[in-house]
MIDREN-828143 format. One record per atom (N, C-alpha, C): z, x, y; atom name. Coordinates in steps of 0.05 Angstrom, whole numbers, padded with zeros to 5 digits. Atoms other than C-alpha are relative to their C-alpha. Layout:
REM residues N
<atom <Z,X,Y>,'CA'>
...
//
This chain:
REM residues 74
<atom <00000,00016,-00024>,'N'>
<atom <00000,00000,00000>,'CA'>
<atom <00000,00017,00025>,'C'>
<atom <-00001,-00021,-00018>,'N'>
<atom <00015,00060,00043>,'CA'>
<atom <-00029,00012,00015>,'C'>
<atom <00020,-00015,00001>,'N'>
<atom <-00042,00088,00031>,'CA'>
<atom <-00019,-00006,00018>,'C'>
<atom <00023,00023,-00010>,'N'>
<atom <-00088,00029,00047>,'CA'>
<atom <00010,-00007,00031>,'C'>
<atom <00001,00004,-00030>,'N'>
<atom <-00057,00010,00113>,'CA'>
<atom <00001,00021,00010>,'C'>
<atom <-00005,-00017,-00025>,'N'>
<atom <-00053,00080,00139>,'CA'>
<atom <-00034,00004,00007>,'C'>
<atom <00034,-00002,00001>,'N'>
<atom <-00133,00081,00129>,'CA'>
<atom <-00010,-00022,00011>,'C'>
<atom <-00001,00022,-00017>,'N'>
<atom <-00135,00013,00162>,'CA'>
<atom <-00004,00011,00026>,'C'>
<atom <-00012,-00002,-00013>,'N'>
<atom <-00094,00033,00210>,'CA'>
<atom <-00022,00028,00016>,'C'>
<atom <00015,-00013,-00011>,'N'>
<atom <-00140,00099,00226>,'CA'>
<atom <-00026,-00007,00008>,'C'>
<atom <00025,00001,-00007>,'N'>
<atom <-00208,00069,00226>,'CA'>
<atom <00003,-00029,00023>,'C'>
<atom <-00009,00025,-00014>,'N'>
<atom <-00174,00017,00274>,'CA'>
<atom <-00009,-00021,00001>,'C'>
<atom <00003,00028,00005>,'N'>
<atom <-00186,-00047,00237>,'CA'>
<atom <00026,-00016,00009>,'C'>
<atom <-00018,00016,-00011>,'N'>
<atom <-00159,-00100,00275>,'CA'>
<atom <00019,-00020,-00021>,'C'>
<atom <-00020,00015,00017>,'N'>
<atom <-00107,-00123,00221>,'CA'>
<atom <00023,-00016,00016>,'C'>
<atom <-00025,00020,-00008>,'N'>
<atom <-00049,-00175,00232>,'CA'>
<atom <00023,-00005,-00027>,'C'>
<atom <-00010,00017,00010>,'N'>
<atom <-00042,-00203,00175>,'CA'>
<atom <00008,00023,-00027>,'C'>
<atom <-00012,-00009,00021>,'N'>
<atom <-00005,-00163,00110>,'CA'>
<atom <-00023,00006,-00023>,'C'>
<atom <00026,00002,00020>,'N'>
<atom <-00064,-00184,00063>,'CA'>
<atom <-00018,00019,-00008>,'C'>
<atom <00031,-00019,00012>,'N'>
<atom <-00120,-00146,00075>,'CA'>
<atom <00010,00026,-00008>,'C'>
<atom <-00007,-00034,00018>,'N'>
<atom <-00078,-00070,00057>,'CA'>
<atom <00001,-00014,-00023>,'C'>
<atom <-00005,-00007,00025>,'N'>
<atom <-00055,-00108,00000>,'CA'>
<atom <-00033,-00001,-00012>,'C'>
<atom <00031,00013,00021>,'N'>
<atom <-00134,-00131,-00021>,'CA'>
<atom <-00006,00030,-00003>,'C'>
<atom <00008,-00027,-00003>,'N'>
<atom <-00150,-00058,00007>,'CA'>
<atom <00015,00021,-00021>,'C'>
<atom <-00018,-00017,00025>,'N'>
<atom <-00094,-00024,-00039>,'CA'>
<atom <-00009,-00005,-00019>,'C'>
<atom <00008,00007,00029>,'N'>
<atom <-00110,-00063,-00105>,'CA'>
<atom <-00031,00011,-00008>,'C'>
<atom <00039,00000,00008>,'N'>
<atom <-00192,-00054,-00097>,'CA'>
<atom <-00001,00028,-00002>,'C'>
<atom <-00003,-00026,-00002>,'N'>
<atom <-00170,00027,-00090>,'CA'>
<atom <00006,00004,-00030>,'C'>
<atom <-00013,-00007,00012>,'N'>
<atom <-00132,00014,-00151>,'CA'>
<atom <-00010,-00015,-00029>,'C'>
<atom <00007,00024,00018>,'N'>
<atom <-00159,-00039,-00193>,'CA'>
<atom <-00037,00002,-00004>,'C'>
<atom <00023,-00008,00022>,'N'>
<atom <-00226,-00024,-00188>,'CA'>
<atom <-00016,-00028,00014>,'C'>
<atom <00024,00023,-00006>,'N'>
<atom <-00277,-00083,-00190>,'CA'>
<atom <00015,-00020,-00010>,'C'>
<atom <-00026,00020,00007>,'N'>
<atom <-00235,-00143,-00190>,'CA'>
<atom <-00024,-00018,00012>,'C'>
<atom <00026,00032,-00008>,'N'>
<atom <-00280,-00223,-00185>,'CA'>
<atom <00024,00000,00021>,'C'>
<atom <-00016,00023,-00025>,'N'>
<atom <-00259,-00259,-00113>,'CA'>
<atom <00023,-00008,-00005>,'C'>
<atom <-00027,00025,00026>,'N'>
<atom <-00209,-00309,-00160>,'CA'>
<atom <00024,00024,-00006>,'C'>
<atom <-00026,-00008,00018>,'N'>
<atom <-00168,-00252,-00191>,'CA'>
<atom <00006,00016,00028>,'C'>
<atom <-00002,-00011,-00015>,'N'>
<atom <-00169,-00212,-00124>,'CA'>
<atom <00020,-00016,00019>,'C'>
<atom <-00015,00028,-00014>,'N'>
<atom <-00145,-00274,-00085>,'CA'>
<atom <00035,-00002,-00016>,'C'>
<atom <-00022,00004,00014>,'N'>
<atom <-00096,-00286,-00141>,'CA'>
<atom <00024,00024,00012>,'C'>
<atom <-00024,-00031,-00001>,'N'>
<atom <-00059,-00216,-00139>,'CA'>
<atom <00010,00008,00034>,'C'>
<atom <-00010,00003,-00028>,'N'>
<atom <-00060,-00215,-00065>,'CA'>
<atom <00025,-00021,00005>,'C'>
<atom <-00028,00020,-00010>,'N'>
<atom <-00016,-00281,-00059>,'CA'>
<atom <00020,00011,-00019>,'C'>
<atom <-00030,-00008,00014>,'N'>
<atom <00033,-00256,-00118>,'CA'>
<atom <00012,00023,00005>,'C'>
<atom <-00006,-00031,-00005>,'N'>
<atom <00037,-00187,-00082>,'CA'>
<atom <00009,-00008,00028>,'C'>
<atom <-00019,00010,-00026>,'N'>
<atom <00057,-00224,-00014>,'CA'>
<atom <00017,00005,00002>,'C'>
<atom <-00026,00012,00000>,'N'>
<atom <00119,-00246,-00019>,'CA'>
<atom <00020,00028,-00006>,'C'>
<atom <-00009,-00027,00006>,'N'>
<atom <00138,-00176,-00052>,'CA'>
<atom <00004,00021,00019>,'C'>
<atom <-00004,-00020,-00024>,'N'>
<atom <00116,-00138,00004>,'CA'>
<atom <00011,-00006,00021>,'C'>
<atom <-00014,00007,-00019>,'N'>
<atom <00139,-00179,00053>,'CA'>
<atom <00030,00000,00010>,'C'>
<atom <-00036,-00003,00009>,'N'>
<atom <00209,-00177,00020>,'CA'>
<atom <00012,00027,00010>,'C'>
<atom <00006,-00029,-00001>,'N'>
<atom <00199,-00097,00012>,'CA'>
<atom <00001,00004,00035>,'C'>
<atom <00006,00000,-00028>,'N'>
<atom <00183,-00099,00089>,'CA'>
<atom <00018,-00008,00020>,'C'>
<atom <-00028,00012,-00012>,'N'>
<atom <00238,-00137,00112>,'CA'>
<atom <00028,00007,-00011>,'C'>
<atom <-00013,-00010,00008>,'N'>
<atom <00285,-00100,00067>,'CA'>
<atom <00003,00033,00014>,'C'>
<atom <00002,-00034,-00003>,'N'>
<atom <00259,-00034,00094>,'CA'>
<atom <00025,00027,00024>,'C'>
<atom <-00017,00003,-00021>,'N'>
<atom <00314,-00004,00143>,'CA'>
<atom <00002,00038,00001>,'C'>
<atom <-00003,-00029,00006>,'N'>
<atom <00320,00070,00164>,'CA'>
<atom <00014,00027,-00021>,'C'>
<atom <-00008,-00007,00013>,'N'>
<atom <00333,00121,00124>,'CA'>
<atom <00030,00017,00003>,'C'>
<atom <-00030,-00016,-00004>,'N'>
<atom <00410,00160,00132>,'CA'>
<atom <00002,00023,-00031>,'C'>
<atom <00004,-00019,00021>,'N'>
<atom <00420,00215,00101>,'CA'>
<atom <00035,-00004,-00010>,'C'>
<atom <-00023,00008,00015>,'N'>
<atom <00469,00220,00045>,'CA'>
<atom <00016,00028,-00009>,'C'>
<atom <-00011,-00027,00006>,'N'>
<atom <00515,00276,00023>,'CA'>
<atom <00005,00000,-00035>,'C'>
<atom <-00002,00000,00036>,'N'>
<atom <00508,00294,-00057>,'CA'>
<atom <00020,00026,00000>,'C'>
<atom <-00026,-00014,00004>,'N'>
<atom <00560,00334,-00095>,'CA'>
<atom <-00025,00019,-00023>,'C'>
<atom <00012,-00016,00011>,'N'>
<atom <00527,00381,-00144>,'CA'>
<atom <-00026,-00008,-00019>,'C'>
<atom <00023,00016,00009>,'N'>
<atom <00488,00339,-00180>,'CA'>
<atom <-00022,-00015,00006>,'C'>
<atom <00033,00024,-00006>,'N'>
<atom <00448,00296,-00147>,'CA'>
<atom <00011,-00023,00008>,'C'>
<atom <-00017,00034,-00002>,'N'>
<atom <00502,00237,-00139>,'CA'>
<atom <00007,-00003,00028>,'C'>
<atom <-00017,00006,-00025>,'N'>
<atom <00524,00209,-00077>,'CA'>
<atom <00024,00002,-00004>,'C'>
<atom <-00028,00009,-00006>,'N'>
<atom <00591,00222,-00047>,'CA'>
<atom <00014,-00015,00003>,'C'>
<atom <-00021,00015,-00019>,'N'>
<atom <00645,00186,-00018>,'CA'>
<atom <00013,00011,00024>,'C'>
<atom <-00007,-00014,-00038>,'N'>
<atom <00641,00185,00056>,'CA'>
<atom <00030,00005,00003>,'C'>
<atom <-00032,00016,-00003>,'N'>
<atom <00714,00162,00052>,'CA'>
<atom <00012,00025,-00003>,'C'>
//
């Protein structure tokens, strides 16, 4: 998805709407997909990204202990 809207995003297609990276991502990834199943995967990939998108929140950095685990700020 990244991928697809940052290539959007450079050839400055006037996007709005969420959709066309995801059509743009899948057709990168999927290949030759009919109208019908393209359509399809787009609306069940919505709601995902939109979630994903609205979940997304800066990143903080975290302090690990020797392993790899998070601490306790506390």
């Amino acid at each position: 998805m990244a991928r697809a809207a940052l290539r959007l995003y450079r050839s400055d297609a006037p996007w709005q709407d969420l959709r066309l990276p995801i059509a743009a991502a899948l057709l990168d990834t999927c290949g030759n997909l009919a109208d019908d199943e393209l359509a399809a995967l787009v609306e069940a990939m919505l709601p995902i990204e939109q979630r994903e998108l609205r979940g997304a929140e800066p990143a903080q950095s975290v302090t690990t202990d020797g392993e790899g685990l998070p601490t306790d700020p506390a």
